[in-house]
C-alpha positions as CSV (number, residue, x, y, z in Angstrom):
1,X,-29.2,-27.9,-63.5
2,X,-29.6,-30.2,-66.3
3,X,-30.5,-27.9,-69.4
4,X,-31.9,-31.0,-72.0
5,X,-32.3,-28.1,-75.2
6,X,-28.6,-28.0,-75.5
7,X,-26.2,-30.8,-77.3
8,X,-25.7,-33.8,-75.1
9,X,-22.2,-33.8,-74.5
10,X,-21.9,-37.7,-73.4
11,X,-18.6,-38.9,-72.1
12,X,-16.5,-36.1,-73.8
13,X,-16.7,-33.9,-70.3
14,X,-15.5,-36.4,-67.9
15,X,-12.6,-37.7,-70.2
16,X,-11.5,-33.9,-70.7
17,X,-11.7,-33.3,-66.9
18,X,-10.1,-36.1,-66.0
19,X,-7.4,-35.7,-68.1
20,X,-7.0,-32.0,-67.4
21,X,-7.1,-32.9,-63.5
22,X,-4.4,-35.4,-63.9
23,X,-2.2,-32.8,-65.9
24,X,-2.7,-30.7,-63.2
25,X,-1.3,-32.9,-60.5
26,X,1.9,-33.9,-62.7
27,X,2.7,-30.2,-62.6
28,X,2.4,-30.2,-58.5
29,X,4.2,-33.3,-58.7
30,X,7.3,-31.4,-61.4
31,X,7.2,-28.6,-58.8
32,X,8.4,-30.6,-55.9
33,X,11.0,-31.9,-57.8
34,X,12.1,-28.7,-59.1
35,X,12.0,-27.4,-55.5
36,X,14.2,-26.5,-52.9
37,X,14.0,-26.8,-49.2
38,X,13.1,-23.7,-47.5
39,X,10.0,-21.2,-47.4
40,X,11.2,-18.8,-50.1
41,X,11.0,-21.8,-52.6
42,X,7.8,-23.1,-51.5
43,X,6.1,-19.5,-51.0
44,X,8.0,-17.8,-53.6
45,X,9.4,-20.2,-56.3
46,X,13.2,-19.4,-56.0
47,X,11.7,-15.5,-56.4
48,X,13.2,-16.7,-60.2
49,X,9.8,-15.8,-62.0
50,X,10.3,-14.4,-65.9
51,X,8.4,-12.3,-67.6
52,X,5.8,-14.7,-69.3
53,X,4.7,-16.9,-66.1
54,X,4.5,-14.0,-64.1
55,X,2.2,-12.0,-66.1
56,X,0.2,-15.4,-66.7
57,X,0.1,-15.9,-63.1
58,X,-1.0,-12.4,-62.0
59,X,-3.6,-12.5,-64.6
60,X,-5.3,-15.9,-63.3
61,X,-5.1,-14.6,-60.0
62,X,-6.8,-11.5,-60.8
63,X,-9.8,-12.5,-62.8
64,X,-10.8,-16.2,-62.3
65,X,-14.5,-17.4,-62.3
66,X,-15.1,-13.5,-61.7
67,X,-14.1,-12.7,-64.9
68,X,-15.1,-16.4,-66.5
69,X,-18.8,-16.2,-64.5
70,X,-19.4,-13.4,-62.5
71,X,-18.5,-10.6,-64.9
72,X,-21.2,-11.8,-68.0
73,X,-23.5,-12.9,-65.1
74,X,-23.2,-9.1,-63.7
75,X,-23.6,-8.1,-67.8
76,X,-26.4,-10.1,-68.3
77,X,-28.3,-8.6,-65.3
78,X,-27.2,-5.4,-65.1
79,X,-26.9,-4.3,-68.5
80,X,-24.1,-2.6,-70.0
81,X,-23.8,0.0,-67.0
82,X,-21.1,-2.9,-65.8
83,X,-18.7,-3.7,-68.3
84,X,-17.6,0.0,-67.1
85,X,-15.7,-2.1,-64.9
86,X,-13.2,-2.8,-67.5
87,X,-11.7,0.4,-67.1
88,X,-10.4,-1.5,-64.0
89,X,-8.0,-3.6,-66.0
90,X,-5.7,-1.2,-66.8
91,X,-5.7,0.8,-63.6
92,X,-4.7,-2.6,-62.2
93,X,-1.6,-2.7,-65.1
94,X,-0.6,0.5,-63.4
95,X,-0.5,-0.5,-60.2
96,X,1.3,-3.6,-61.4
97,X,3.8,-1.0,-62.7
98,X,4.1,1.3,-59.9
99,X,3.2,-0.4,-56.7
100,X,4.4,-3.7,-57.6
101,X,8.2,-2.8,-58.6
102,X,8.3,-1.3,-55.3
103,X,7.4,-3.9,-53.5
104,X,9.4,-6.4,-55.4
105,X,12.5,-4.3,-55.0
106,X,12.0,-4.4,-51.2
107,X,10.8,-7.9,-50.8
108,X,14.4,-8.6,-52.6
109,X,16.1,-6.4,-50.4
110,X,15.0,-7.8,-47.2
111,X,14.2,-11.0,-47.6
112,X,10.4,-10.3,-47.1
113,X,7.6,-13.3,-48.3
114,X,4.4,-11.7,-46.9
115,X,2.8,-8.4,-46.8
116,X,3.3,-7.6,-42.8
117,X,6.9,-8.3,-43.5
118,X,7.6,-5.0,-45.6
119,X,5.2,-3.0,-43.6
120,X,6.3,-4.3,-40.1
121,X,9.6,-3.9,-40.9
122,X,8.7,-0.1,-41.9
123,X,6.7,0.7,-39.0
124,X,8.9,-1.2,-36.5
125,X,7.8,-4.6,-35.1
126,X,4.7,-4.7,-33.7
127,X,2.5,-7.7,-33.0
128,X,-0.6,-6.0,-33.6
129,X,0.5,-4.7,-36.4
130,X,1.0,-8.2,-37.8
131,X,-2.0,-9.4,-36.5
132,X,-3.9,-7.1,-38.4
133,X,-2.5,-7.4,-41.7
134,X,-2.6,-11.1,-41.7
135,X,-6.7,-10.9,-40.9
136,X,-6.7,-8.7,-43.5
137,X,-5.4,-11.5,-45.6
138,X,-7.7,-13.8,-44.7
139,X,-10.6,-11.9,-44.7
140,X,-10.4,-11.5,-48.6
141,X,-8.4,-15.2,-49.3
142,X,-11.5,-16.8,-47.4
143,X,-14.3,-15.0,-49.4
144,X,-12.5,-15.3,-52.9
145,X,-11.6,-19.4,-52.1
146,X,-15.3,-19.9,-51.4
147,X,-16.9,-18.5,-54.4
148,X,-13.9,-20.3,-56.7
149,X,-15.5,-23.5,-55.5
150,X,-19.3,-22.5,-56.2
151,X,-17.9,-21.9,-59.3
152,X,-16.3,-25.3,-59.9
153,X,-19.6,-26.8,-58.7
154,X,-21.7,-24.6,-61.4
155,X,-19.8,-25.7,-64.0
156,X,-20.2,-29.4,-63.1
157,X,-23.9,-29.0,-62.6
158,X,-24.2,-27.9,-66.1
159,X,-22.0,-30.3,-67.4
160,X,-22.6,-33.6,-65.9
161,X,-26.4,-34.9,-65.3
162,X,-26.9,-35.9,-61.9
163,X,-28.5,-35.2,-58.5
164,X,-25.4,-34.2,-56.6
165,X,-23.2,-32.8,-59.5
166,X,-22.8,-29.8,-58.1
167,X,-21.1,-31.2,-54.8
168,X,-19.2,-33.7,-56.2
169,X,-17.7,-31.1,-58.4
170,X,-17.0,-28.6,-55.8
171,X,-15.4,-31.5,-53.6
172,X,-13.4,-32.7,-56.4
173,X,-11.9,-29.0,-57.3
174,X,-11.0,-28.4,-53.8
175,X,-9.0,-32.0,-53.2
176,X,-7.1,-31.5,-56.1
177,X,-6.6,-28.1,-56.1
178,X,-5.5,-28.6,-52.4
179,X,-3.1,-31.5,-53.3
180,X,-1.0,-29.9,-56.3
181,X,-0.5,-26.6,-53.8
182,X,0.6,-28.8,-50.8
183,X,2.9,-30.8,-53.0
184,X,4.5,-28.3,-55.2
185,X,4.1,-24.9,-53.4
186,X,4.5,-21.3,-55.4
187,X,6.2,-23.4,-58.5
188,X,3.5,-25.5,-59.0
189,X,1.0,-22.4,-58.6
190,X,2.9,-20.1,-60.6
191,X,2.9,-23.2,-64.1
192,X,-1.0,-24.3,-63.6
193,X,-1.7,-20.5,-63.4
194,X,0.1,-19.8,-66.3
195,X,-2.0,-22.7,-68.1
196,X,-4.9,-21.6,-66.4
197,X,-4.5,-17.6,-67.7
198,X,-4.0,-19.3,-71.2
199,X,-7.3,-21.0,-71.4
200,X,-8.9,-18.2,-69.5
201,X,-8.2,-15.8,-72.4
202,X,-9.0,-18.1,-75.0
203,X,-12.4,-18.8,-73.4
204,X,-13.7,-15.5,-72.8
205,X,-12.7,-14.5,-76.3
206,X,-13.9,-17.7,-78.1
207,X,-17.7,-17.2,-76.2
208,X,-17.7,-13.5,-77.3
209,X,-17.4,-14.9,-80.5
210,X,-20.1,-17.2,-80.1
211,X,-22.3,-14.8,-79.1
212,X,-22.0,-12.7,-81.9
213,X,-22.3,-15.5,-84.5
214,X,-25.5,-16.8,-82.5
215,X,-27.2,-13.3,-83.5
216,X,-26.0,-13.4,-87.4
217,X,-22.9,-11.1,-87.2
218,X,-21.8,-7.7,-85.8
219,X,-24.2,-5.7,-87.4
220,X,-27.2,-7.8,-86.5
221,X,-25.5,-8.2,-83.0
222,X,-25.7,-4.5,-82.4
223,X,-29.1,-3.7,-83.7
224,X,-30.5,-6.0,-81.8
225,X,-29.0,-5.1,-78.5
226,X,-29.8,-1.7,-79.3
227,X,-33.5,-2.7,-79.5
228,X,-32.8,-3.6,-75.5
229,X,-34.8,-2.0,-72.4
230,X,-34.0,1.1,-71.2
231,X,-32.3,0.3,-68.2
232,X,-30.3,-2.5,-69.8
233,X,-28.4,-0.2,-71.7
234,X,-27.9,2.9,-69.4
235,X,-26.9,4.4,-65.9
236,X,-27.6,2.8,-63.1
237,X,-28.7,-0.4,-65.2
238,X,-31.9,-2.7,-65.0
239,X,-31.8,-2.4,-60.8
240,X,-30.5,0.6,-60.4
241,X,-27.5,-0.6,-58.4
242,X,-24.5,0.9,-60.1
243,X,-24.5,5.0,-60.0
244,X,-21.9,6.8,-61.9
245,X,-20.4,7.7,-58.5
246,X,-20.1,4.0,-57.4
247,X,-18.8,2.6,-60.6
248,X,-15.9,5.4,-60.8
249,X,-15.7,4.1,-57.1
250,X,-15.5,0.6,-57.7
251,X,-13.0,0.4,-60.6
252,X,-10.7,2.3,-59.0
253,X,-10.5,0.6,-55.3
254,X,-11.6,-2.6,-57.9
255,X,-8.4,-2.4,-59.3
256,X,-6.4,-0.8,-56.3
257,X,-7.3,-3.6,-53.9
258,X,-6.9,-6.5,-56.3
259,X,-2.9,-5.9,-56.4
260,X,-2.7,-5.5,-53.1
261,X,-4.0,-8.4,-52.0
262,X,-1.6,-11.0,-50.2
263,X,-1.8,-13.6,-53.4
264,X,-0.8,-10.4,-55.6
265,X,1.7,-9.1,-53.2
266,X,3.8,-12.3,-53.3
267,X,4.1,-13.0,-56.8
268,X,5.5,-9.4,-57.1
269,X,8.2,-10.9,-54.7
270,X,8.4,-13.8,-56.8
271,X,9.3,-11.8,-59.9
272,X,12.9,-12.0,-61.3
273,X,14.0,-8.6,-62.0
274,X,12.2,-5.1,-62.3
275,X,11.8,-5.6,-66.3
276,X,10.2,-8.9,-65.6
277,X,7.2,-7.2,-63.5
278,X,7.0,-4.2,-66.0
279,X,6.7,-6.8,-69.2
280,X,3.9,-8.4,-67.0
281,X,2.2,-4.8,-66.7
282,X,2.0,-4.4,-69.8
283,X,0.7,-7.9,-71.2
284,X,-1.6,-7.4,-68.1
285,X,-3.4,-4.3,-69.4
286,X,-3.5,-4.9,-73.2
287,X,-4.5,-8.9,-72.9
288,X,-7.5,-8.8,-70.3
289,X,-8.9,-5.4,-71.5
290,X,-9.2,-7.1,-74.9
291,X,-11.0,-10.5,-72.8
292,X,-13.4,-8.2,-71.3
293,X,-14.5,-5.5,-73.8
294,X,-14.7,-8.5,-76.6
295,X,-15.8,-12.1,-74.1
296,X,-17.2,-10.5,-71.0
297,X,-19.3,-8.0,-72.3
298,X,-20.6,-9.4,-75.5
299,X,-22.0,-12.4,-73.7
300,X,-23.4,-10.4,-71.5
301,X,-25.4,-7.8,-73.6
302,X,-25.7,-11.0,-76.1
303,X,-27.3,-13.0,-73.5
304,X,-29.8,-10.3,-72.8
305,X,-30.9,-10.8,-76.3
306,X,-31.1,-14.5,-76.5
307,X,-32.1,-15.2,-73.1
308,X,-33.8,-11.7,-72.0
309,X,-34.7,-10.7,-68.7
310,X,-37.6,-8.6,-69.9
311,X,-39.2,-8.3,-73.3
312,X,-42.1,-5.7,-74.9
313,X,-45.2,-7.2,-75.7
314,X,-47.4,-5.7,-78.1
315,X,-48.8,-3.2,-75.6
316,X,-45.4,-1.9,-75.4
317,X,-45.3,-3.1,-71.7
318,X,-42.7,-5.3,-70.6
319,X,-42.4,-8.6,-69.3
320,X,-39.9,-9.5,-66.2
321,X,-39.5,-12.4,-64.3
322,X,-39.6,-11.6,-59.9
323,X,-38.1,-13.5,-57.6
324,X,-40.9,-12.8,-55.5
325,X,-43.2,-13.7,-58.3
326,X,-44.5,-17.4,-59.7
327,X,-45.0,-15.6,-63.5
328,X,-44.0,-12.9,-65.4
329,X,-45.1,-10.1,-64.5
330,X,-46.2,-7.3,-67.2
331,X,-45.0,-3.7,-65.9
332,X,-43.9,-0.5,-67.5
333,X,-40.5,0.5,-66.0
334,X,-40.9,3.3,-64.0
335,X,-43.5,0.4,-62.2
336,X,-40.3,-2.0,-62.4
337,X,-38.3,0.2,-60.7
338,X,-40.7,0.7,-58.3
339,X,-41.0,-3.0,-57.4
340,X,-37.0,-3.4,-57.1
341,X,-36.8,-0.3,-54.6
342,X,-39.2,-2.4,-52.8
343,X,-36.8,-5.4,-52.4
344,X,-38.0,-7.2,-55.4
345,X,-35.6,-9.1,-57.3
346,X,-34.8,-9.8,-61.4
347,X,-34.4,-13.1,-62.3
348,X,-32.6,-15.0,-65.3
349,X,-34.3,-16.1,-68.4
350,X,-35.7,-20.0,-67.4
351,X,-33.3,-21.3,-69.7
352,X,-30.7,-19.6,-67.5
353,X,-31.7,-20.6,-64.6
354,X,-34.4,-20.4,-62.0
355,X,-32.4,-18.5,-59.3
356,X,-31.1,-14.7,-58.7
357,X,-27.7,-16.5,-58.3
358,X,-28.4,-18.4,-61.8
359,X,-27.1,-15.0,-63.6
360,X,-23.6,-16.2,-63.3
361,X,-24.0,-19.1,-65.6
362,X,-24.9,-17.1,-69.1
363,X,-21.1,-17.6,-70.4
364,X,-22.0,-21.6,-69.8
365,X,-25.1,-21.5,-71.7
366,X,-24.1,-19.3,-74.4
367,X,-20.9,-21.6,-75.1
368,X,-22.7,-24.8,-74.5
369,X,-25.6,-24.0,-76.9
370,X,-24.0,-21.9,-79.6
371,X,-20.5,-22.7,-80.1
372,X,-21.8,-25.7,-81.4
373,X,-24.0,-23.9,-83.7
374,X,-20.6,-21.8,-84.7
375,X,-17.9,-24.5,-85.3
376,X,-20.3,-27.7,-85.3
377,X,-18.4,-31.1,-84.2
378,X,-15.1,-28.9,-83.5
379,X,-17.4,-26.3,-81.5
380,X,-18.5,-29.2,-79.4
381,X,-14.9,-30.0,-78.5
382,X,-14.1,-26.1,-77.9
383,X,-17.2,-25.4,-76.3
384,X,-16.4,-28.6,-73.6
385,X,-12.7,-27.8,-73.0
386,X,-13.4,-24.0,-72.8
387,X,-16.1,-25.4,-70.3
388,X,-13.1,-26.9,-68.3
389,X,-11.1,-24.3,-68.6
390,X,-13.8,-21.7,-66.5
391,X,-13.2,-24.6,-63.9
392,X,-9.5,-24.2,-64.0
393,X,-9.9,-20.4,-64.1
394,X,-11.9,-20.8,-60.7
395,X,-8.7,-23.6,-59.7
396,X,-6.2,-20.9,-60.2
397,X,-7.8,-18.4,-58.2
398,X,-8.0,-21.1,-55.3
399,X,-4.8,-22.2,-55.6
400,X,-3.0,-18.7,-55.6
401,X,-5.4,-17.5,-52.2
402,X,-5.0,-20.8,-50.3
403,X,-1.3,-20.5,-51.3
404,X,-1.0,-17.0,-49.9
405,X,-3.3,-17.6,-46.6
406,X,-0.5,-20.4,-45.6
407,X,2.0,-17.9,-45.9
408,X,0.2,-15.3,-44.2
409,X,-1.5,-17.4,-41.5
410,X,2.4,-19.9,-40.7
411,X,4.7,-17.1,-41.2
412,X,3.1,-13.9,-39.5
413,X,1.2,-15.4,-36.9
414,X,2.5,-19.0,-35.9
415,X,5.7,-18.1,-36.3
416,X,5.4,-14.5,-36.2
417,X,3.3,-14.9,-32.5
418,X,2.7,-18.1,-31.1
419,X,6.0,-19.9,-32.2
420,X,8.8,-16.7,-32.8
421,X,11.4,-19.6,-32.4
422,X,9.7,-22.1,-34.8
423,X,11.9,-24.0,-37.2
424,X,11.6,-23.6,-41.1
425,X,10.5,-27.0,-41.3
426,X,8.0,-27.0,-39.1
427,X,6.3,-23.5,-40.1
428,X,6.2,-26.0,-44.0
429,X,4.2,-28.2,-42.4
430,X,1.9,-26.1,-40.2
431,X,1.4,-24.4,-43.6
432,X,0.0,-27.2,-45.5
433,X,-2.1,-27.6,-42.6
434,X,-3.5,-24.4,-43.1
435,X,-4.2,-25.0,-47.0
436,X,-6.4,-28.4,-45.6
437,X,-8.1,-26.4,-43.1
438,X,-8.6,-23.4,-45.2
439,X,-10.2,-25.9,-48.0
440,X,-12.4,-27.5,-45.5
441,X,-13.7,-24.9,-44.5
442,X,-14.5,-22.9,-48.0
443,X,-16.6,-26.1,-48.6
444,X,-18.3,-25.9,-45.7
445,X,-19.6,-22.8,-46.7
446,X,-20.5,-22.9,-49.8
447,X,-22.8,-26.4,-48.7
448,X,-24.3,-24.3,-45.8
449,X,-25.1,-21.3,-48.2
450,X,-26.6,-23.8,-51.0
451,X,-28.6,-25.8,-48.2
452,X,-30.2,-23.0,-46.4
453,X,-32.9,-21.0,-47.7
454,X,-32.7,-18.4,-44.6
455,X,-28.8,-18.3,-44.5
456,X,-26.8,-17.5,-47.3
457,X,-23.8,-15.9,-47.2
458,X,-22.8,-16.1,-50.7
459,X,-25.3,-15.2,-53.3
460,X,-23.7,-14.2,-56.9
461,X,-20.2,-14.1,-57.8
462,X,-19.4,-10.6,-58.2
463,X,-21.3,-9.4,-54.6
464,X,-18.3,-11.5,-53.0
465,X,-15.3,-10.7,-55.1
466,X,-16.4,-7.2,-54.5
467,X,-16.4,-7.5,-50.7
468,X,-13.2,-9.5,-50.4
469,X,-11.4,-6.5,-52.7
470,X,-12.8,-4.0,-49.9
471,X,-11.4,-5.8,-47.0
472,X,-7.8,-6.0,-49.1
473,X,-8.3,-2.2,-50.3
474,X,-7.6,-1.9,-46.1
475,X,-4.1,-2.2,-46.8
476,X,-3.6,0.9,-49.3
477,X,-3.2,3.7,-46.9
478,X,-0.5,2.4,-45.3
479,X,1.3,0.5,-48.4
480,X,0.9,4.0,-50.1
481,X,3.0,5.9,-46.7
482,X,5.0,2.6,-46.6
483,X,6.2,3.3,-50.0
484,X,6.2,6.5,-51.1
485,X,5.1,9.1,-48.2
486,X,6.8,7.8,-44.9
487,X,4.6,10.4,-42.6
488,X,3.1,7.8,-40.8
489,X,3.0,6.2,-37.2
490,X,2.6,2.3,-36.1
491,X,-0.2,3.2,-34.1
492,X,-2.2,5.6,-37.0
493,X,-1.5,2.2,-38.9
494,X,-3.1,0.2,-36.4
495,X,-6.0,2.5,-36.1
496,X,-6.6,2.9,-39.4
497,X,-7.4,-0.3,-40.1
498,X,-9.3,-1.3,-37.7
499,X,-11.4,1.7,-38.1
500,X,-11.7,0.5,-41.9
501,X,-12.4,-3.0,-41.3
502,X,-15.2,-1.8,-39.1
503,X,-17.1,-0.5,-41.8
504,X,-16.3,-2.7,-44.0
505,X,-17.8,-5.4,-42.2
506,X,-21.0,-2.9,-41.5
507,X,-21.3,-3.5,-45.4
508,X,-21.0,-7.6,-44.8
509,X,-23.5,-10.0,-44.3
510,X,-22.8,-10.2,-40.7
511,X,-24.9,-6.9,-39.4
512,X,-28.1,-8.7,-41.1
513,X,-27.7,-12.2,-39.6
514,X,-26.7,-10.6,-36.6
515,X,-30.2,-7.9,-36.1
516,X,-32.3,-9.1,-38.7
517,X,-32.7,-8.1,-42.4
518,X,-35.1,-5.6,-41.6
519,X,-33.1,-3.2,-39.1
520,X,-32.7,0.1,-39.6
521,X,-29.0,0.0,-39.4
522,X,-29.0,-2.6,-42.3
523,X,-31.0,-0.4,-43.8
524,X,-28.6,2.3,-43.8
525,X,-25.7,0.5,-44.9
526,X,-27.7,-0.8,-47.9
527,X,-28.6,2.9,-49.2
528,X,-25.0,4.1,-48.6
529,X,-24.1,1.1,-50.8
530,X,-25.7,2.5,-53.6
531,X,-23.5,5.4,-53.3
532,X,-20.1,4.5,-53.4
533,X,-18.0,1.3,-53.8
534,X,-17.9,-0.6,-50.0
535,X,-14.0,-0.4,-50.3
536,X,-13.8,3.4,-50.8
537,X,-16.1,3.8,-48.0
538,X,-13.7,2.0,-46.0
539,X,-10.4,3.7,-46.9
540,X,-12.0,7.1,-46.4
541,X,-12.9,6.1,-42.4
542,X,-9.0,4.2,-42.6
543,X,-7.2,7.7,-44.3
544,X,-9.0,9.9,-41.7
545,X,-8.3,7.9,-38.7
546,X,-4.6,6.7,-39.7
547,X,-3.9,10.9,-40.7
548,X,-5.5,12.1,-37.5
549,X,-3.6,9.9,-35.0
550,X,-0.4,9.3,-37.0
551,X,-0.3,13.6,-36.5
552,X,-1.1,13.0,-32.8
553,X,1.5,10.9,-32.6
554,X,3.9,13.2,-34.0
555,X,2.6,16.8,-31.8
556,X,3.1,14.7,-28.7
């Protein structure tokens, strides 16, 4: 969406992505050159990784447009309730710490380059087994790949003018995020993550900044959010979405099921020594809690103030902006919070966007408009590269998931099932299949979601990072018994989670395409939503279940 109040930009955007998009295929093409034959190089980079890279890498992989676009966007329209969700950062260090050590130890041990290799090889081999973990895998790579490339096709919307902007810029972050993996493998992931990470960091610190500076200062920053609704600055924020009970929820499973995740999982294989990983930890912690308390949430809680949701007239009432409304509508907010129980919806300030899903973009508009403002000429060229950079931040999410689904998909079911006998070099090549495939498809998806009024699947960032980390969080209970317990049985594995995937998917789009938005079991599973975090209401079923047979298993 075209936005004509902010600085025209001209050419300078399509010289910097090109020339960012043609560093980034160098590096694939480096990588392959630097490569050796064999899976553990292309899926695992030598398992060679230092300190620096790795913690780079882990980062981009972590974050990404959810950080660069869905975290302010879930600020802006939520209100401060969310950036409680930093407290996930660290969490996640720890697990780095604990969990990944662990597994890196073992993966070095054995050999191991996915997930249902360490926990197969625990549990005894089991085709199932497998099975399961690998749709695990995909079931959160899928989601997290889709939502990288509505990013990359936000960010060209509100860079370049044009009708089909968005698409062309979705299609052009997939190709070349799909050629650099195919050519280089984990090496060429692992450098254009680290680069990625850098400018991620930079960006999200640099718009805080701007934010700041657009409202005359710190002092002037903070009295001015502090003259904010209500609702914007408290417990369960503007529509009453995050409890207390469900954010305590969500950072921890947040954080839990982020480094747990397949892309995660590998690159704690990929590490070079046990130092390395713990180095990583730490940068890990310290460097993104910093990006989010000072980039993510003052853009957010900035961006209320200079784009505002709602806004007191001189009655003392206050003026939002429905979805299901043409106007702004005055209402007092125990009236507002009547109208979002009722399935009403907030929307963005017009300058934002006109859309629910327009939230994300706040950390666009605030560097595109006052950056500028802040550094003038030299703010134009930050502002632009920055820009870029959420584009590559969405890139090295991609890159790392599509990266991790070919392992998962070519070594635990092609050659883990269909093909037990397949050679190396042929499981290489099925697995660059997959990445094509895997791309294809993502694309598909986000086209079908932007096309269809009555169908889509995707919505705002965060909704879908947070249901691809509940589907991952499946893999807890048993990487917590794999590693430190050793109490449980293949088949209270197997049980487990299926019985967890079960409800997660009951929290998924797929119960309301399938009955109808208005069924009572949708219903349901939207006020137990409110409650708790999707993933923890998954783990509890998979803990139960995997306990309760596990014990059978062990009476009998």
């Amino acid at each position: 969406m075209p936005d004509p109040t902010t600085p025209d930009l001209g050419l300078l955007p399509h010289f910097c992505l090109a020339g960012y998009l043609l560093f980034l295929l160098g590096i694939g093409i480096w990588g392959v050159r630097k490569s050796r034959s064999g899976e553990e190089d292309y899926y695992l980079a030598g398992r060679g990784q230092g300190w620096l890279v790795s913690s780079l890498t882990i980062m981009a992989t972590f974050f990404s447009s959810a950080a660069m676009l869905g975290a302010p966007g879930a600020v802006y329209k939520e209100g401060v309730v969310f950036a409680l969700f930093a407290l996930n950062v660290p969490l996640s260090g720890a697990a780095i710490y604990v969990l990944g050590n662990r597994i890196r130890k073992l993966g070095h041990n054995h050999g191991h380059v996915t997930p249902a290799d360490l926990i197969c090889k625990h549990y005894g081999s089991s085709v199932a087994l497998r099975c399961l973990v690998a749709l695990i895998g995909f079931l959160y790579a899928v989601p997290y790949v889709v939502i990288q490339i509505q990013a990359g096709g936000i960010i060209s919307e509100r860079l370049f003018a044009g009708e089909h902007a968005f698409e062309i810029g979705a299609c052009l972050l997939s190709l070349v995020t799909m050629l650099y993996i195919m050519i280089g493998g984990m090496r060429s992931v692992a450098w254009t993550d680290a680069l990625q990470g850098a400018l991620l960091m930079t960006g999200m610190l640099l718009s805080g900044l701007a934010a700041v500076a657009a409202l005359g200062g710190p002092s002037a920053f903070f009295e001015k959010v502090n003259d904010l609704p209500h609702t914007s600055l408290s417990v369960p924020g503007t529509t009453g979405s995050f409890t207390p009970e469900k954010m305590f929820t969500l950072c921890i499973f947040g954080a839990l099921g982020s480094m747990i995740q397949p892309a995660q999982w590998m690159r704690f294989y990929a590490a070079k020594s046990a130092n390395a990983l713990r180095r990583s930890a730490v940068i890990f912690a310290l460097g993104l809690t910093a990006c989010f308390l000072f980039g993510v949430m003052l853009v957010g809680l900035g961006g209320q103030v200079l784009y505002p949701l709602a806004k007191p007239n001189t009655d003392g009432v206050f003026e939002y902006r429905l979805q299901q409304d043409t106007n702004t509508v005055a209402a007092t907010e125990a009236d507002l919070a009547k109208r979002l129980d009722n399935g009403a919806k907030p929307l963005p300030h017009p300058d934002v966007g006109t859309d629910s899903r327009d939230f994300d973009q706040i950390m666009v508009v605030v560097l595109k408009r006052h950056l500028p403002e802040l550094l003038g000429p030299v703010g134009l060229l930050l502002g632009t590269l920055i820009i870029i950079a959420i584009m590559a931040a969405a890139m090295s999410t991609a890159d790392s998931n599509l990266h991790a689904m070919s392992a998962v998909l070519t070594r635990d079911i092609y050659g883990g099932v269909l093909r037990p006998g397949a050679s190396e070099k042929s499981r290489l090549w099925v697995g660059r299949g997959v990445i094509a495939a895997a791309t294809v498809l993502s694309l598909g998806m986000v086209f079908v979601s932007r096309s269809s009024e009555s169908f889509d699947p995707i919505g705002m960032i965060m909704p879908m990072s947070i249901l691809a980390i509940a589907f991952s969080s499946q893999l807890l209970p048993v990487t917590i018994d794999v590693l430190f317990l050793k109490r449980g049985s293949r088949q209270g594995a197997i049980a487990g989670i299926i019985a967890g995937m079960l409800v997660v998917l009951m929290f998924s789009p797929i119960p309301a395409i399938l009955t109808g938005s208005d069924s009572a079991v949708v219903g349901l599973f939207a006020r137990l939503k409110q409650l708790a975090d999707i993933g923890f209401c998954g783990v509890v079923v998979n803990v139960t279940v995997f306990a309760l047979v596990s014990l059978k298993n062990k009476t009998n």
